[in-house]
C-alpha positions, 0 to 999 in steps of 0.5 A, a space after each residue: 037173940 039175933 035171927 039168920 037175918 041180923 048175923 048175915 047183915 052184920 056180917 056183911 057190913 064189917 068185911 065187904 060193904 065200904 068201910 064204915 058203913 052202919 044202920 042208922 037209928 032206923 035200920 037204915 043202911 048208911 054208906 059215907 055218912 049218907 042214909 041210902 034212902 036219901 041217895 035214891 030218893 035224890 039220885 034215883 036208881 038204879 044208883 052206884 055209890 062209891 066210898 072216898 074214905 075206902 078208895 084211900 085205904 085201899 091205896 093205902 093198903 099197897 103204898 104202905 107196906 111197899 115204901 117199907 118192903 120196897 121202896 123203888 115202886 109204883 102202884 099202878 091202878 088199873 084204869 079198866 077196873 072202873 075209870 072216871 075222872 075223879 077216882 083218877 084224881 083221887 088214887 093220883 093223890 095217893 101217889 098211884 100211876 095208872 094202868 090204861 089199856 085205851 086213849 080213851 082211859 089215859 084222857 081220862 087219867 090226865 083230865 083227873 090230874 094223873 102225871 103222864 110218866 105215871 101211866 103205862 099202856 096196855 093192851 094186846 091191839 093198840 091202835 097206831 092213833 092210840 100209840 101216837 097219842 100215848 107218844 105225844 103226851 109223854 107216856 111212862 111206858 108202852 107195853 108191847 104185847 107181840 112181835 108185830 106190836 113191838 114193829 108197829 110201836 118202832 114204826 110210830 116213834 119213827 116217825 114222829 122222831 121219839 124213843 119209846 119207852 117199852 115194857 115186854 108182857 111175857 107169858 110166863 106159863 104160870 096157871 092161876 086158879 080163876 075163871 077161864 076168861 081172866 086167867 091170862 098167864 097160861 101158854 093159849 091166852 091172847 095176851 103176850 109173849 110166850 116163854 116156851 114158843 121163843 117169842 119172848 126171847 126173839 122180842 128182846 133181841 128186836 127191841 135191844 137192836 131198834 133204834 127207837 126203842 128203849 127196852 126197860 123192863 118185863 111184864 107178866 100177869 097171870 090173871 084176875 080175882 085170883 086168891 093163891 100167894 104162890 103163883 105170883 112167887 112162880 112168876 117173880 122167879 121165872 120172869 127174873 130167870 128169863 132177864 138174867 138169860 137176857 142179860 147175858 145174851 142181849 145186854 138186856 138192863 132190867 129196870 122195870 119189873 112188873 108181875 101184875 095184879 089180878 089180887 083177889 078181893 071178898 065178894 061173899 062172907 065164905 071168900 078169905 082172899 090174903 090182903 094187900 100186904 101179903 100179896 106185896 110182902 110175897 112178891 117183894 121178897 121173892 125179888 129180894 131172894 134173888 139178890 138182882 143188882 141193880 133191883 128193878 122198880 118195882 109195879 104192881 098192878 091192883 084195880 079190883 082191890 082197890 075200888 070193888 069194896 068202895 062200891 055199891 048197886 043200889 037197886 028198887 025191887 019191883 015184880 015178884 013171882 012166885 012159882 010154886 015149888 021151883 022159885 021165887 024171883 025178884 027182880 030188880 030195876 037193873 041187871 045185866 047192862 049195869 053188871 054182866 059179870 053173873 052172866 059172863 063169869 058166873 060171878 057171885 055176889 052177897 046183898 042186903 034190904 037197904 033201907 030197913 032191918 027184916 026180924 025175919 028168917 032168911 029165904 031163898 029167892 033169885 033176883 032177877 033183872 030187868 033186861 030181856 034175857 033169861 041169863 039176866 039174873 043177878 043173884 041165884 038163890 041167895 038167902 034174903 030176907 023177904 021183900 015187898 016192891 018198893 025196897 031198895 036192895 044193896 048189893 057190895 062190891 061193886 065198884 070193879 067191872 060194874 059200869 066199867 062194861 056197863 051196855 045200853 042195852 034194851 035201849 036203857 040208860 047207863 045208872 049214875 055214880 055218886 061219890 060220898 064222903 063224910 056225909 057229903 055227895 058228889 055226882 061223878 056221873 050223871 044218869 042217862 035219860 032216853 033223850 041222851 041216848 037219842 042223841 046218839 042216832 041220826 035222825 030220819 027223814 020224814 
């Protein structure tokens, strides 16, 4: 008969652990073909494993069902979810673009083989060095965030005597049901140009008159981890609403429509988000119901549902403490410098003992990080199996916004990233040690 523990476990493996993950013979988790143990025995901890095969069907799952719904389309990964240059080559391959909002990431995407004209340029505050760079290397698009960005992209084209290509992100004034710190569509967001204020309208009318401005298209995003169909439905019609306006009035040729991302993904066995194919099944045939001619090319714009499952945080409990009738915590050699969203968002997470299977009933622990901080706790009362120092705990899900925000904070070293495929294992990103991160400092004089 199979305990708490064995349902949960199994439970978790087949929806939110990278595809094909397993207990080996020895109950001991297995991510890529690879035994855990062996990764932190090798790698250290603690360690973020990243899954091949999982980012390739995770682009998949949106390249497919676009080439049959709608093939004028681009995939754009966006870069901020977690960037380095070897998911770069990878999401590259699968015939993605990328969605940067920094040069930093768009290096990142070049050094990792990504065509520049596959590239758009986010971002509320560019730098006026960050558009020139973005102009020089040849950018696909620019998607101007303001009136006074809008001023600034014209003047840097200007001057090194270039057309940029620009894409408007509108507010649409759509509310997506998320935390308050990623929704990014309602009317008070520092993101875009709203509807209502006529800022939308006015950037049109500015961009259709300059002369180094080439205006191709719309943008909008509503939000983040956001689970329902219809608001992006709402903002298909809306934002096709607001260019067949400006078609009329400015002459405005939409070529470029893009409705964002910010598709939900499962983090815990209660989550049920749509998949991939009902989020782009839902925007591809709202645009089709419009009957626009000629139809924009469309982007979709997915990070964390592309390489949050692909990712896992593998963490060495350590200190244990028991307090009598309030908790148990746990904790663990990470935290909040390699994962702040619990302490951010309030973010949820499901985990299991890695490396070995517990006949035990669940209890109810917090795991705690390593860091100073009472708000470090990764896991607040979570049923767990219990653990001894010394076990490795895993925790799913953990490819997106893990060490994309990761911090030194207390002075620690970022973990290191590894890459497995099919038994193999690839360092994407070394460990840093407490000599790199003195490298970081002037020396004083003594």
């Amino acid at each position: 008969m199979q305990t708490d523990a064995t349902k949960l476990d199994r439970t978790l493996l087949g929806r939110i652990f990278p595809i094909g993950s397993h207990r080996d013979s020895q109950g001991i988790l297995t991510i890529g073909g690879v035994p855990v143990t062996r990764l932190v025995d090798e790698h250290g901890s603690p360690l973020y494993v990243f899954d091949e095969e999982t980012i390739r069907a995770q682009c998949r799952a949106y390249t497919r069902p676009l080439t049959s719904n709608y093939p004028d389309s681009l995939v754009l990964y966006a870069a901020k979810a977690h960037a380095d240059p070897t998911v770069a080559s990878i999401v590259a391959s699968e015939g993605l673009g990328m969605d940067t909002v920094s040069s930093g990431e768009i290096r990142v995407g070049l050094a990792g083989g990504m065509p520049p004209e596959r590239m758009v340029f986010h971002g509320n505050n560019k730098l006026e060095r960050e558009i020139e760079y973005a102009l020089a290397v040849g950018i696909g698009r620019i998607v101007a965030d303001s009136l006074d960005e809008l001023d600034l992209i014209e003047d840097v084209a200007k001057s090194r005597e270039q057309i940029a290509p620009v894409i408007l992100r509108i507010t649409p004034g759509v509310e997506a049901h998320t935390h308050d710190y990623i929704r990014t569509g309602a009317i008070d967001s520092k993101f875009g140009l709203p509807l209502e204020s006529g800022a939308a309208e006015a950037a049109v009318e500015r961009a259709m008159r300059a002369s180094c401005i080439d205006l191709t298209g719309l943008h909008a995003h509503i939000g983040s981890q956001v689970f329902d169909l219809e608001p992006y439905a709402d903002t298909v019609n809306i934002i096709l609403d607001f260019a067949l306006e400006m078609k009329h009035r400015y002459g405005l040729n939409l070529r470029d429509f893009s409705p964002g991302g910010g598709f939900g993904i499962c983090y815990g066995e209660s989550d049920d988000p749509p998949d991939a194919h009902e989020f782009v099944t839902t925007i591809s045939h709202a645009i089709d119901q419009r009957n626009v001619t000629p139809k924009p090319r469309l982007l979709i714009e997915p990070g964390r549902s592309i390489i949050a499952r692909s990712g896992v945080a593998l963490y060495r409990v350590g200190t244990i403490k028991d307090i009598p009738g309030v908790r148990t915590y746990v904790s663990i050699d990470g935290g909040m410098a390699d994962n702040i969203r619990p302490a951010l968002y309030g973010a949820q997470y499901s985990a299991v003992i890695a490396n070995r299977v517990s006949a035990n009933k669940l209890e109810t622990v917090t795991v705690a990080g390593r860091y100073c901080e009472s708000g470090d706790v990764v896991l607040r009362d979570i049923n767990l199996p219990p653990m001894v120092r010394g076990d490795i705990l895993a925790i799913p899900a953990a490819g997106a916004y893990h060490m994309a925000m990761a911090s030194n904070y207390n002075l620690v070293g970022r973990p290191a990233t590894v890459l497995v495929n099919d038994g193999t294992v690839r360092v994407t990103r070394p460990r840093e040690t407490d000599e790199d991160l003195l490298l970081g400092f002037s020396q004083p004089e003594l």
